[in-house]
Phi, psi and omega in degrees: 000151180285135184271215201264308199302290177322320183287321172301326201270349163310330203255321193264349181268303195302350172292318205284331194273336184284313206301271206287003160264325182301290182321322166331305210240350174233353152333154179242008173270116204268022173258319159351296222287336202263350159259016142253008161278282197012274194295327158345271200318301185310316189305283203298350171290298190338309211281309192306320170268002141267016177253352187087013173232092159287333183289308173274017179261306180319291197278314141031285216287283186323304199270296193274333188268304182304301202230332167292284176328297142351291202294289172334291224284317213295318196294320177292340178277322106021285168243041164266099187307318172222162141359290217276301173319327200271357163305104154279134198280141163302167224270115178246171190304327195299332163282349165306331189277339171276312183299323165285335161272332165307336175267338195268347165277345179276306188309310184301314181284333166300312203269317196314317178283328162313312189276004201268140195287326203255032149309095164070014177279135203352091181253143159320136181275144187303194210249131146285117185247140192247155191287334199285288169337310167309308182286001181256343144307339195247332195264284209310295159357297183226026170317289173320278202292007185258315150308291189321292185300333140309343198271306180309315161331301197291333174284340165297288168322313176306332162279331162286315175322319167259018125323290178278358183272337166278334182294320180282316172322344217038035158307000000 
């Protein structure tokens, strides 16, 4: 059964987490918005390692916080020509009616699941997979493509880098 503790820290990463998809979508700053999918992205690894999958919380952390999130800030610092372009406009009267059918499509699916007879009733416990079985899998294994996908990265950064260095020249 869940103790107290768990509900709490339940409660407070989906608030940190709803708090920073809103903020997300509704900042009028577009470096705001992208360092609040950031904290977005941690609130959803946090839930995924309070549900007990370190592995997809982890890699969460790794992918989407690490190198997506990143990619996102780099790219708005990167081609925003002034202040005033990174302005978005804000959450206006005109949008009320997609926030209201978007809550009312969250209620239809919220109640479905609510109503579903085979909601969490014997379901079986997964298999345990441990991150070290995993990472001892991907090196012995896939050694070769786990380099080669380090090497491109790294020739993709190196190309954006010059990429962006030419653009401060006015080439």
């Amino acid at each position: 059964m869940n103790s107290l503790s768990e509900i709490i820290a339940f409660l407070l990463i989906s608030s940190l987490t709803l708090g920073a998809a809103i903020a997300a979508v509704g900042l009028r700053n577009i470096v705001h918005c992208g360092l609040s999918l950031a904290v977005f992205f941690v609130g959803v690894a946090g839930l995924y390692l309070l549900l007990g999958a370190e592995f997809i919380g982890f890699i969460q952390l790794l992918v989407y916080v690490g190198a997506v999130a990143v990619l996102i800030m780099f790219v708005i610092l990167l081609t925003r020509p002034e202040d005033e372009a990174a302005k978005l406009p804000g959450l206006r009267w005109r949008q009320l009616p997609g926030v209201l059918i978007a809550a009312g499509v969250f209620l239809v699916i919220y109640l479905a699941i609510m109503r579903s007879p085979s909601l969490l009733r014997d379901v079986p416990e997964p298999a345990a997979l441990s991150i070290q079985a995993v990472g001892e899998a991907l090196v012995s294994g896939h050694l070769l493509a786990l380099m080669a996908i380090g090497v491109l990265l790294t020739a993709a950064l190196i190309g954006a880098a010059l990429f962006a260095m030419e653009g401060e020249d006015g080439k």
